[in-house]
N, CA, C and O atoms as a MOPAC input file, in Angstrom:
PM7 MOZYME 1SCF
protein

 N    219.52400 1    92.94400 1    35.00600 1
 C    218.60900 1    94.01200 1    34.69800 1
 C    219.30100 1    95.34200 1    34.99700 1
 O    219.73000 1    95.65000 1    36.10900 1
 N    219.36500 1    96.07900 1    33.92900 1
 C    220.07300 1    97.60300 1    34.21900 1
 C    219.32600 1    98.34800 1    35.46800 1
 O    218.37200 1    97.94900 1    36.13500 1
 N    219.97700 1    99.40300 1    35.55200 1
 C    218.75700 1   100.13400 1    36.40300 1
 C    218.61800 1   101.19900 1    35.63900 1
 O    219.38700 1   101.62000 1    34.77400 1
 N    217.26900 1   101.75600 1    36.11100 1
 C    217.21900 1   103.39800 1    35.51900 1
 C    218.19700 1   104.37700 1    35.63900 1
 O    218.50200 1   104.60800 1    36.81000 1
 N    218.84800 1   105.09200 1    34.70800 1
 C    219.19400 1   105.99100 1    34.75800 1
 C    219.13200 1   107.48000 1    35.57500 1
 O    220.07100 1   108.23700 1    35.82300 1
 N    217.69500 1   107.62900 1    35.90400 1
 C    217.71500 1   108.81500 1    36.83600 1
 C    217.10300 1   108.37500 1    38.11700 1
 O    216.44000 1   109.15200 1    38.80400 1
 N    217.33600 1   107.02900 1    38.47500 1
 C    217.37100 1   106.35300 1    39.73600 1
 C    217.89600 1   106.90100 1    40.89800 1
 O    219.01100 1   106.38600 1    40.97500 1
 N    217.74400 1   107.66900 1    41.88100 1
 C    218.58400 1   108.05500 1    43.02500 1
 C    218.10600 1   107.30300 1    44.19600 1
 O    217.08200 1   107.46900 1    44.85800 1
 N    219.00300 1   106.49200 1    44.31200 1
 C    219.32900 1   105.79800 1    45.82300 1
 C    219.12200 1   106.95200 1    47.19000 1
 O    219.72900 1   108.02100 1    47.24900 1
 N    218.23500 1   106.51200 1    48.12900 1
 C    218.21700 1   107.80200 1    49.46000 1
 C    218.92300 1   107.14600 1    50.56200 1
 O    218.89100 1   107.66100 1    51.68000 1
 N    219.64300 1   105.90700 1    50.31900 1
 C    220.70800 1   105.49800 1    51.60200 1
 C    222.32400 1   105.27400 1    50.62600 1
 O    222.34300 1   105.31700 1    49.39600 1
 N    223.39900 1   105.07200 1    51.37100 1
 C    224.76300 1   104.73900 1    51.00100 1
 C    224.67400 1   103.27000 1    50.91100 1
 O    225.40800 1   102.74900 1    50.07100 1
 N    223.88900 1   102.47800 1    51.64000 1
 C    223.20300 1   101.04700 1    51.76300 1
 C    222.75000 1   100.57500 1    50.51300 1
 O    223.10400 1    99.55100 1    49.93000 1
 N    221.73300 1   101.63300 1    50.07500 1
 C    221.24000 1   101.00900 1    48.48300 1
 C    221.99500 1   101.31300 1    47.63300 1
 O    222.03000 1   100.61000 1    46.62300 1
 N    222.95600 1   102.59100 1    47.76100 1
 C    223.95600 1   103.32600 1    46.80500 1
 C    224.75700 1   101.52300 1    46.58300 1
 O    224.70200 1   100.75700 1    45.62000 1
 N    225.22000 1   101.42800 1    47.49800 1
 C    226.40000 1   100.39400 1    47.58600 1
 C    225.22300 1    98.82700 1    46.89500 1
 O    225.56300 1    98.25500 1    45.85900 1
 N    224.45300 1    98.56200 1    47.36100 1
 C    223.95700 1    96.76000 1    46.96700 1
 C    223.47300 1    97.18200 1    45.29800 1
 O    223.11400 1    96.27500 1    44.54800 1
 N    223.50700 1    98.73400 1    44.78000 1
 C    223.15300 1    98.18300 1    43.47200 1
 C    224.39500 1    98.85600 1    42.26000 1
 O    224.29700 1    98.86800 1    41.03300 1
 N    225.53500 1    99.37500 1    43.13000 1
 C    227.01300 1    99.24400 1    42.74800 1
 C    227.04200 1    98.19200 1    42.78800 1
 O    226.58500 1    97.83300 1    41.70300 1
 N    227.38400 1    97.03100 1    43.56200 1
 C    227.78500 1    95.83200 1    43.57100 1
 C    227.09400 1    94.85500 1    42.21300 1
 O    227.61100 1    94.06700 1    41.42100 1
 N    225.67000 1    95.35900 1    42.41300 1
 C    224.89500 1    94.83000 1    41.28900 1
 C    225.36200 1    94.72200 1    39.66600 1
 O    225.25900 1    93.84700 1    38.80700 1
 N    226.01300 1    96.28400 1    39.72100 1
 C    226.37800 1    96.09500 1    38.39200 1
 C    227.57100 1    97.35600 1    38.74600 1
 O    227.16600 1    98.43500 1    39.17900 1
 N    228.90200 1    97.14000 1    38.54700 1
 C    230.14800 1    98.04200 1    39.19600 1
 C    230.26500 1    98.51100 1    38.34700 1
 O    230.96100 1    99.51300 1    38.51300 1
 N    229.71800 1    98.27500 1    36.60900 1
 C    230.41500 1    98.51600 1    35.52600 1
 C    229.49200 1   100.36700 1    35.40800 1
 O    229.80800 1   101.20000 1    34.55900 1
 N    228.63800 1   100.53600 1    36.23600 1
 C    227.67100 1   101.94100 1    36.15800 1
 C    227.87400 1   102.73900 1    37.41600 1
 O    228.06500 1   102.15600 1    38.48300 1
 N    227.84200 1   103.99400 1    37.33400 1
 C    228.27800 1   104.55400 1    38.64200 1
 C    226.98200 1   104.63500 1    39.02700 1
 O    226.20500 1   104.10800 1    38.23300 1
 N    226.37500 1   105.25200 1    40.23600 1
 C    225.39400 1   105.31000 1    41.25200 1
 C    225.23200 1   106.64700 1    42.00200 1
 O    226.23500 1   107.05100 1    42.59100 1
 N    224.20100 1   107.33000 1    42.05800 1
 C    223.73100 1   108.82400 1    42.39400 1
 C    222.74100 1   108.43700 1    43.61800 1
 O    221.71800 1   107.80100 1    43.36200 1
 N    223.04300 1   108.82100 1    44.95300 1
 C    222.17800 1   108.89900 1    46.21900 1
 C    222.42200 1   110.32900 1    46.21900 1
 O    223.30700 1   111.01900 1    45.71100 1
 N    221.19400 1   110.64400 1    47.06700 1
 C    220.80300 1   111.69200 1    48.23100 1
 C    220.75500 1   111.35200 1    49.34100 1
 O    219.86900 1   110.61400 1    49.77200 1
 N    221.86400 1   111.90400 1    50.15100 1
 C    221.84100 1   111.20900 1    51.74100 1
 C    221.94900 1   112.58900 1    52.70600 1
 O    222.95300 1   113.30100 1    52.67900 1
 N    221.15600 1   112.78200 1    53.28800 1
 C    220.97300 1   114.19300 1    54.12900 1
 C    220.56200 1   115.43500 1    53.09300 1
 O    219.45700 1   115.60200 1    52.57700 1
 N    221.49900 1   116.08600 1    52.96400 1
 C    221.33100 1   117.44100 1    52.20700 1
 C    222.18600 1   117.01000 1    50.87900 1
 O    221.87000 1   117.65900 1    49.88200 1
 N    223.39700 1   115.85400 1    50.64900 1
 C    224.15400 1   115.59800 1    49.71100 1
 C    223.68200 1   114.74600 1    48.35600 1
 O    223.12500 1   113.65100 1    48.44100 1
 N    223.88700 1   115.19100 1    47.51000 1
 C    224.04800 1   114.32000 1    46.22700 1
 C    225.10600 1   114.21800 1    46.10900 1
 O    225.90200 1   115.15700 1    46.14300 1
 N    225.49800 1   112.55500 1    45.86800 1
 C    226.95700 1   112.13700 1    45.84700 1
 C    226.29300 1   111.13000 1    44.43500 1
 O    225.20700 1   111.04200 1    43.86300 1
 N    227.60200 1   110.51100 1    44.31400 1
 C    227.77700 1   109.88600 1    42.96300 1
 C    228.93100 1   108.75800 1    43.58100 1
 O    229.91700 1   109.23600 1    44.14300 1
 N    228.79300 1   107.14600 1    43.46500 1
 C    229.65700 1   106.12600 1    43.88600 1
 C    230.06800 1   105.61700 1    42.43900 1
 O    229.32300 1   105.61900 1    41.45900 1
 N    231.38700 1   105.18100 1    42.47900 1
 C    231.97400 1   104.70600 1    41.52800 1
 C    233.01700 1   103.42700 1    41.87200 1
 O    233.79200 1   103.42900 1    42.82800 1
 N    232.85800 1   102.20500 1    40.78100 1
 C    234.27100 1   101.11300 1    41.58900 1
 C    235.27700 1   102.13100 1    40.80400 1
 O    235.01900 1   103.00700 1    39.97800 1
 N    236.78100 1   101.60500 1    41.47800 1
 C    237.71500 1   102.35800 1    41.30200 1
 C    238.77600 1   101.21900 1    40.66700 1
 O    239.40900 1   100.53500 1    41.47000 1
 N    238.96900 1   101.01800 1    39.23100 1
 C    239.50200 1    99.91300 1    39.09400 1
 C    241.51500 1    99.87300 1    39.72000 1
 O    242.35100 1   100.77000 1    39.83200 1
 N    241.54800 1    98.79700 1    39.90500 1
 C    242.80800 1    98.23400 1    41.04500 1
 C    244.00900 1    98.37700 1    40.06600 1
 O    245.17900 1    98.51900 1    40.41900 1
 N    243.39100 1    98.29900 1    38.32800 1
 C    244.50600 1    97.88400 1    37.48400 1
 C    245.52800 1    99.13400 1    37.55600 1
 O    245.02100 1   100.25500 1    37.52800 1
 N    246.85000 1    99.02300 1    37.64000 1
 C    248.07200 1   100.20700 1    38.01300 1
 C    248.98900 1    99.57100 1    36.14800 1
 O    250.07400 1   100.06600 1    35.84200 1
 N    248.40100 1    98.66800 1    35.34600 1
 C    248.70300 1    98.53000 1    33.81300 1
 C    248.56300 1    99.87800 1    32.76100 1
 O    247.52700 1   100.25600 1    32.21300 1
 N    250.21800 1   100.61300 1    32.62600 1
 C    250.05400 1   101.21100 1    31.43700 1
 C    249.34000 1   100.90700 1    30.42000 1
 O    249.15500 1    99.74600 1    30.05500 1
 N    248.63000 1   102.43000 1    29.57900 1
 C    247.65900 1   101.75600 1    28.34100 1
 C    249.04800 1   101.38200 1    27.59400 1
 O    249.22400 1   100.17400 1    27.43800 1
 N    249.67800 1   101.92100 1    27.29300 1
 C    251.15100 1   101.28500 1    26.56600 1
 C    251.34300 1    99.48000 1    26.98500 1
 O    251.07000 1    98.64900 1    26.11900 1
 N    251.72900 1    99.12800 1    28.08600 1
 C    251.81600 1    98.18100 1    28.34300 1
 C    251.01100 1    96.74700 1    27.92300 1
 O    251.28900 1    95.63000 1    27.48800 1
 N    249.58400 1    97.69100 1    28.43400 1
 C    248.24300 1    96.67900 1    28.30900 1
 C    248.42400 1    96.27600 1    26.20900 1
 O    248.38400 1    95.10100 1    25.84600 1
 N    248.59300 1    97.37500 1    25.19900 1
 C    248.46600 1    97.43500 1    24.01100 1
 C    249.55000 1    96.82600 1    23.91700 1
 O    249.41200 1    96.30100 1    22.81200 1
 N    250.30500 1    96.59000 1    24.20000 1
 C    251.71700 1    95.67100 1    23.90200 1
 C    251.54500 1    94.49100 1    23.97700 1
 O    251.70700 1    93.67600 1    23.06800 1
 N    251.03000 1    94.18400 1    25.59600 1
 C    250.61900 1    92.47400 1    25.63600 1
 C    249.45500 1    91.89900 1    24.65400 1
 O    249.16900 1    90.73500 1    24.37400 1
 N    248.85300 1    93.21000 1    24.20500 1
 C    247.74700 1    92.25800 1    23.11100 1
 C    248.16400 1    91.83100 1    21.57000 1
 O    247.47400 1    91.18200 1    20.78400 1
 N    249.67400 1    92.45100 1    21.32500 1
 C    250.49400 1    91.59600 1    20.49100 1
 C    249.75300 1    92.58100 1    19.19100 1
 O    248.82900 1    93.33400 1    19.50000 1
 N    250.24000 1    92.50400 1    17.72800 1
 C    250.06400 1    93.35800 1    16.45900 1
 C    248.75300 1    93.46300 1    15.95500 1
 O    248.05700 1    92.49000 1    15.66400 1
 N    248.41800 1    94.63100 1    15.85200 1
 C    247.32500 1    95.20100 1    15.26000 1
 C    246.91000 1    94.22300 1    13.54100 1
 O    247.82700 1    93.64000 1    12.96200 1
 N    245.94400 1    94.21400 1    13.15800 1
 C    245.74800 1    93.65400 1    12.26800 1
 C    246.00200 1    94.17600 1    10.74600 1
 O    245.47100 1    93.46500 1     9.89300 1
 N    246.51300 1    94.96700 1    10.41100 1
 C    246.90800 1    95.88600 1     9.13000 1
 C    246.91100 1    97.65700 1     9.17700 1
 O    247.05100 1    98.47600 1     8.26800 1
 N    246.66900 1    97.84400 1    10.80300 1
 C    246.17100 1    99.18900 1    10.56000 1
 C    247.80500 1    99.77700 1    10.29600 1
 O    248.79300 1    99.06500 1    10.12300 1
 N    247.76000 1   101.37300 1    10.32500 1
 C    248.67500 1   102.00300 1    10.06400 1
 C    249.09700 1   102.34400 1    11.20500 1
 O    248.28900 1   101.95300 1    12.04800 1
 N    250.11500 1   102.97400 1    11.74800 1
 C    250.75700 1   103.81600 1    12.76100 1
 C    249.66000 1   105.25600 1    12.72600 1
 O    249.37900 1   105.88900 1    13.74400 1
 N    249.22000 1   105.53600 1    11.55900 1
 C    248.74900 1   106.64700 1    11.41000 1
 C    247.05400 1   106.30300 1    11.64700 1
 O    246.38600 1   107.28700 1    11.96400 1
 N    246.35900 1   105.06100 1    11.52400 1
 C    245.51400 1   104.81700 1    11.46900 1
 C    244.89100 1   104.55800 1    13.18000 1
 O    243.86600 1   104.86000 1    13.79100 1
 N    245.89600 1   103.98300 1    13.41900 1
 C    245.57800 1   103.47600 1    15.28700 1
 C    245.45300 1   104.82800 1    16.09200 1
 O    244.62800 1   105.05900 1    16.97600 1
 N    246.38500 1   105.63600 1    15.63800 1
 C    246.66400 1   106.83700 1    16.38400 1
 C    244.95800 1   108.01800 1    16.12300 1
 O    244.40300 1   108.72400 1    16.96500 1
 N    244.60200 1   107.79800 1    14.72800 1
 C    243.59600 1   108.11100 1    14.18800 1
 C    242.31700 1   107.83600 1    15.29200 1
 O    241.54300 1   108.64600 1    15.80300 1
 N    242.43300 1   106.20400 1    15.45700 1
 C    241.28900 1   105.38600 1    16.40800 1
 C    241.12300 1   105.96200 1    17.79200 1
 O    240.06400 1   106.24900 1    18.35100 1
 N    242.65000 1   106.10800 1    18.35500 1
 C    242.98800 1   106.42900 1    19.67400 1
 C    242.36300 1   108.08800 1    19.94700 1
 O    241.92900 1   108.51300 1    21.01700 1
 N    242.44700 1   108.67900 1    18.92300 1
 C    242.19500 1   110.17600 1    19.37300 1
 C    240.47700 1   110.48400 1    19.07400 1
 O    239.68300 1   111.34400 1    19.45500 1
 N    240.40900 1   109.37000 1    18.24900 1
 C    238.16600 1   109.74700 1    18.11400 1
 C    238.16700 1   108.79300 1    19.71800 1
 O    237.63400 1   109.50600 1    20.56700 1
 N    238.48600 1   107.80800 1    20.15300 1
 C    238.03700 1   107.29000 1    21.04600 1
 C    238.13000 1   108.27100 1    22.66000 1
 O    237.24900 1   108.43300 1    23.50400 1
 N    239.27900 1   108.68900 1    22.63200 1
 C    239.48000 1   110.01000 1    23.74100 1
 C    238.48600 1   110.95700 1    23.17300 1
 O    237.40400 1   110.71000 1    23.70700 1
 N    238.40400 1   111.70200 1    22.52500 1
 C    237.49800 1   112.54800 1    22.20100 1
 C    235.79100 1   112.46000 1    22.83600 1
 O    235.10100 1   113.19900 1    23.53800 1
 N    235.56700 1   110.99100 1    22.08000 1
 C    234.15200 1   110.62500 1    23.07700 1
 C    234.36800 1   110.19700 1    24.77600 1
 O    233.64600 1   109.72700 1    25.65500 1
 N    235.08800 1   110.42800 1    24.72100 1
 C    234.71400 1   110.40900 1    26.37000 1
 C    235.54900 1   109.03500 1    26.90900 1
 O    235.70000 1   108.65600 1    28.07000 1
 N    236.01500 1   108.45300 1    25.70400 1
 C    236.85600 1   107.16700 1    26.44000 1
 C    237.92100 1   106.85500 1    27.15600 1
 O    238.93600 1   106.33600 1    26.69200 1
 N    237.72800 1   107.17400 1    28.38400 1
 C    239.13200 1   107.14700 1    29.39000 1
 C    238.94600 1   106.31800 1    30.82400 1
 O    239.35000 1   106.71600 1    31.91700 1
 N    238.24000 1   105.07500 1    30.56100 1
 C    238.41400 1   103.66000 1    31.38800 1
 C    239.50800 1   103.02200 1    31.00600 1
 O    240.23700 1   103.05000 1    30.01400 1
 N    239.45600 1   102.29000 1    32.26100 1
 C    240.97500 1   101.32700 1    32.24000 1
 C    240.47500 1   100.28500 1    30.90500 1
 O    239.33200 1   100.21500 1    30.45300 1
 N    241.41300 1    99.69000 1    30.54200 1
 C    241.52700 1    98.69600 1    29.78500 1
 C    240.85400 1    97.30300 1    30.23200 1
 O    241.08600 1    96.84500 1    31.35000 1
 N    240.17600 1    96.77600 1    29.49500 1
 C    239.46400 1    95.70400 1    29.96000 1
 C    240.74600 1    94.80000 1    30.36900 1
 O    241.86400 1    95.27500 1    30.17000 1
 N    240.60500 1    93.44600 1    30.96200 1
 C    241.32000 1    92.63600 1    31.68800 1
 C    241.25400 1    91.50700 1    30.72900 1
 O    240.17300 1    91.10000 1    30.30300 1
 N    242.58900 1    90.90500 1    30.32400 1
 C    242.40900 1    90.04500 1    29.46700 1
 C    242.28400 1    88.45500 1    29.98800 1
 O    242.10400 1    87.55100 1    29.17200 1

């Protein structure tokens, strides 16, 4: 079950058991006077070069076409690690 979106956790306790819940969403408490924001921090140290290499040849795109993909995908906001294969 997701959680709400404008959910604020009032301990580091609940911040943390509903990170764990779902790591893939960051998490907003108020603890004293602070609004903080918790995030997992992924471990992977895999170039995106690297990671796109081990997944072996694109299916027909172009040099010009991938590069095309790569720059709308940065644009929206896409700058997570690479999923884990």
């Amino acid at each position: 079950m997701a959680r709400s979106a404008d959910h604020i956790a009032q301990t580091l306790e609940e911040a943390l058991m509903a990170l764990k819940h779902d790591p893939s969403q960051p998490v907003k408490a108020h603890v004293g006077d602070l609004d903080v924001e918790l995030r997992v921090v992924s471990k992977s140290k895999t170039p995106l070069g690297d990671f796109m290499a081990e997944g072996g040849g694109w299916k027909g795109e172009s040099p010009e076409e991938i590069l095309r993909i790569l720059r709308e995908t940065g644009a929206a906001g896409g700058r997570s690690e690479p999923p884990k294969l």
